[in-house]
Residue frames as qw, qx, qy, qz and C-alpha x, y, z in Angstrom:
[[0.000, 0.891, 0.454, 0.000, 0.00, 0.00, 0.00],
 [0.408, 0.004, -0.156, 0.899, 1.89, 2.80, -0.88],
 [0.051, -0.708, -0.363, 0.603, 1.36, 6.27, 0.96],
 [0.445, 0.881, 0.100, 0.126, 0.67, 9.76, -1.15],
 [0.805, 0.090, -0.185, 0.557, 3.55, 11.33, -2.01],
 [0.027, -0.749, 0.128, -0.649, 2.71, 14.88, -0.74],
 [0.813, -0.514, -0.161, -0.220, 1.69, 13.08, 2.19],
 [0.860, -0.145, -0.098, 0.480, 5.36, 10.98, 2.76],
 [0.525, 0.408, -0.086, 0.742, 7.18, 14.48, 1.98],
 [0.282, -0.784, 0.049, -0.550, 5.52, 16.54, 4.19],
 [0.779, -0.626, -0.035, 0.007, 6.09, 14.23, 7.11],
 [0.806, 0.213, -0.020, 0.552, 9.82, 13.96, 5.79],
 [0.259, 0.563, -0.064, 0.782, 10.14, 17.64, 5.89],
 [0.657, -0.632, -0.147, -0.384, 8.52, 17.48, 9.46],
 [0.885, 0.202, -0.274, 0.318, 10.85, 15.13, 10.25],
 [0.585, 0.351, -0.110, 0.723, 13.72, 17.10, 9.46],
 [0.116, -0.705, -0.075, -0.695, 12.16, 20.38, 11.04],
 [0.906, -0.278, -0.311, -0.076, 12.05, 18.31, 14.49],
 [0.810, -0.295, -0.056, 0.503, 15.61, 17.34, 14.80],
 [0.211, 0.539, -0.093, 0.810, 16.67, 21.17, 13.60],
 [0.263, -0.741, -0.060, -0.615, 14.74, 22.25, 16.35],
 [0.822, -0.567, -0.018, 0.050, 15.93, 19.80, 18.96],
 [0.631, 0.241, -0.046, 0.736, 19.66, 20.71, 17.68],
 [0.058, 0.626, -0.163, 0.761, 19.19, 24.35, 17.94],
 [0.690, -0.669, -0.051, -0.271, 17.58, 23.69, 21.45],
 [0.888, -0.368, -0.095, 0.259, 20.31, 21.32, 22.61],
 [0.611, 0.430, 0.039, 0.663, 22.80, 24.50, 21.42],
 [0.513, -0.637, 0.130, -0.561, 20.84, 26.76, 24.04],
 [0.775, -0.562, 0.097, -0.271, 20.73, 24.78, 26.36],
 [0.493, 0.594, -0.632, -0.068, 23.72, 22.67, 25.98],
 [0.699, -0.122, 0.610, -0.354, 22.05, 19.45, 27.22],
 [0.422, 0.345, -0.657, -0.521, 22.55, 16.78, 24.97],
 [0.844, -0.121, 0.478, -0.211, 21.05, 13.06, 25.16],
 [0.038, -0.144, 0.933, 0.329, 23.07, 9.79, 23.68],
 [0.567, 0.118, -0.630, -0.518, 21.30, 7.38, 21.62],
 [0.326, -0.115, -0.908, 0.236, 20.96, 4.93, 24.68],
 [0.192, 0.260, 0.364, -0.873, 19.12, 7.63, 26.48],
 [0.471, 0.287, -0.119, -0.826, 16.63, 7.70, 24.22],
 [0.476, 0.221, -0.804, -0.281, 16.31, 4.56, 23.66],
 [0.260, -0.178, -0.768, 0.557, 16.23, 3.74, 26.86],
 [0.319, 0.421, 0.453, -0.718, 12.94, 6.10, 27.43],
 [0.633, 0.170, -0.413, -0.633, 11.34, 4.83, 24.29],
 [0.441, -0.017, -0.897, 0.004, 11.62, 1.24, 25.60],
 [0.047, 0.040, 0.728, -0.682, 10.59, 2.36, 28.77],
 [0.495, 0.197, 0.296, -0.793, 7.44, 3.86, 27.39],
 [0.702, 0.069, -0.488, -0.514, 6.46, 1.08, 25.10],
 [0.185, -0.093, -0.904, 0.375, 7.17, -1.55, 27.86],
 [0.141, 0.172, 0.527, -0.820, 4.74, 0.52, 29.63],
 [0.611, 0.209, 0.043, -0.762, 1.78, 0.77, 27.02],
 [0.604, 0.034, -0.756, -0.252, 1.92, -3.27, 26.38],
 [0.136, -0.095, -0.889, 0.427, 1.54, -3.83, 29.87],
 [0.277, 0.207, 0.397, -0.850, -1.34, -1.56, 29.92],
 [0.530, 0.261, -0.577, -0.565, -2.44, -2.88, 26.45],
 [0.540, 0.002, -0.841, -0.012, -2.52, -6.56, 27.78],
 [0.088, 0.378, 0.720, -0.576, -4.66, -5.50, 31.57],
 [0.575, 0.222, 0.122, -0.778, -7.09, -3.88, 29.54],
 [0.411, 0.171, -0.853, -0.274, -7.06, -7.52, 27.15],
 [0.370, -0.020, -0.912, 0.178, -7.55, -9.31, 30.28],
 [0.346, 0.223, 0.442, -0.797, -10.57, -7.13, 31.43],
 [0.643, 0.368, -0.226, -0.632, -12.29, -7.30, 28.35],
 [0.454, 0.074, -0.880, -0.115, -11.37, -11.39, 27.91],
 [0.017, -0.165, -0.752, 0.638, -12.81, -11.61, 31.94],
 [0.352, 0.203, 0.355, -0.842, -15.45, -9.65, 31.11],
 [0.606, 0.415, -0.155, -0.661, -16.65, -10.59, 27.83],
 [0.872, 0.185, 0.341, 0.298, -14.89, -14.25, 27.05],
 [0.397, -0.342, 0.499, 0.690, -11.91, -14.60, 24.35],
 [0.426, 0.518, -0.391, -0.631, -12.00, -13.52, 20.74],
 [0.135, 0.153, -0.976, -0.072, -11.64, -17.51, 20.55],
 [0.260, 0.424, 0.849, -0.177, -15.19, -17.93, 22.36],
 [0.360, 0.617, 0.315, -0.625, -17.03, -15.27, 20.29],
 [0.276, 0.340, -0.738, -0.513, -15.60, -16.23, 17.19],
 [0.080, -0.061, -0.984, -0.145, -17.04, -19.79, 17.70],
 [0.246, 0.551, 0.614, -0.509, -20.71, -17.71, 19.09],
 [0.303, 0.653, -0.243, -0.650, -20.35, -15.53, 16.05],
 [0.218, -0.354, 0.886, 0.207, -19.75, -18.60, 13.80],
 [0.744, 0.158, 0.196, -0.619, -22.37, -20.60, 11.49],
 [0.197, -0.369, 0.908, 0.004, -22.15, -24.20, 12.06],
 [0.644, 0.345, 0.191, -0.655, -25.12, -24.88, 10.06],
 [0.654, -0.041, 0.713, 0.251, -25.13, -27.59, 7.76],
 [0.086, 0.476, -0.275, -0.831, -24.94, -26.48, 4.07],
 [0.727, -0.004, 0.528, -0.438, -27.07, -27.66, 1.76],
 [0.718, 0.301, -0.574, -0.253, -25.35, -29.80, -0.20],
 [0.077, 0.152, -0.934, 0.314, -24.92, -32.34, 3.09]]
């Protein structure tokens, strides 16, 4: 599926506009972060939204059954009629 291309360039040029602005910032301010840093608080926060991703799963499986029993309620086991 490809994307538009005004669409892919703008974000590209977003992008770019981004890490100018977190450069000129980190030139003010003259705080920089390594690549582990950041890494290291992206992991942190996806760690964090699968765990939250997978207690809301296990409300909604508790509450409602699995995608495994409503699939098989949702299902027509009817005989067809050529049998």
């Amino acid at each position: 599926m490809d994307r538009n291309p005004l669409e892919r360039a703008r974000e590209q040029r977003e992008f770019i506009l981004r890490g100018l602005a977190s450069y000129e910032d980190a030139l003010c301010t003259g705080i920089y972060y390594s690549t582990d840093e950041v890494l290291a608080e992206f992991r942190s926060k996806l760690d964090a939204r699968t765990a939250e991703r997978a207690a809301t799963q296990k409300r909604l499986e508790e509450a409602f059954g699995s995608w495994n029993e409503i699939d098989d309620l949702t299902t027509d086991r009817s005989p067809s009629p050529a049998d």
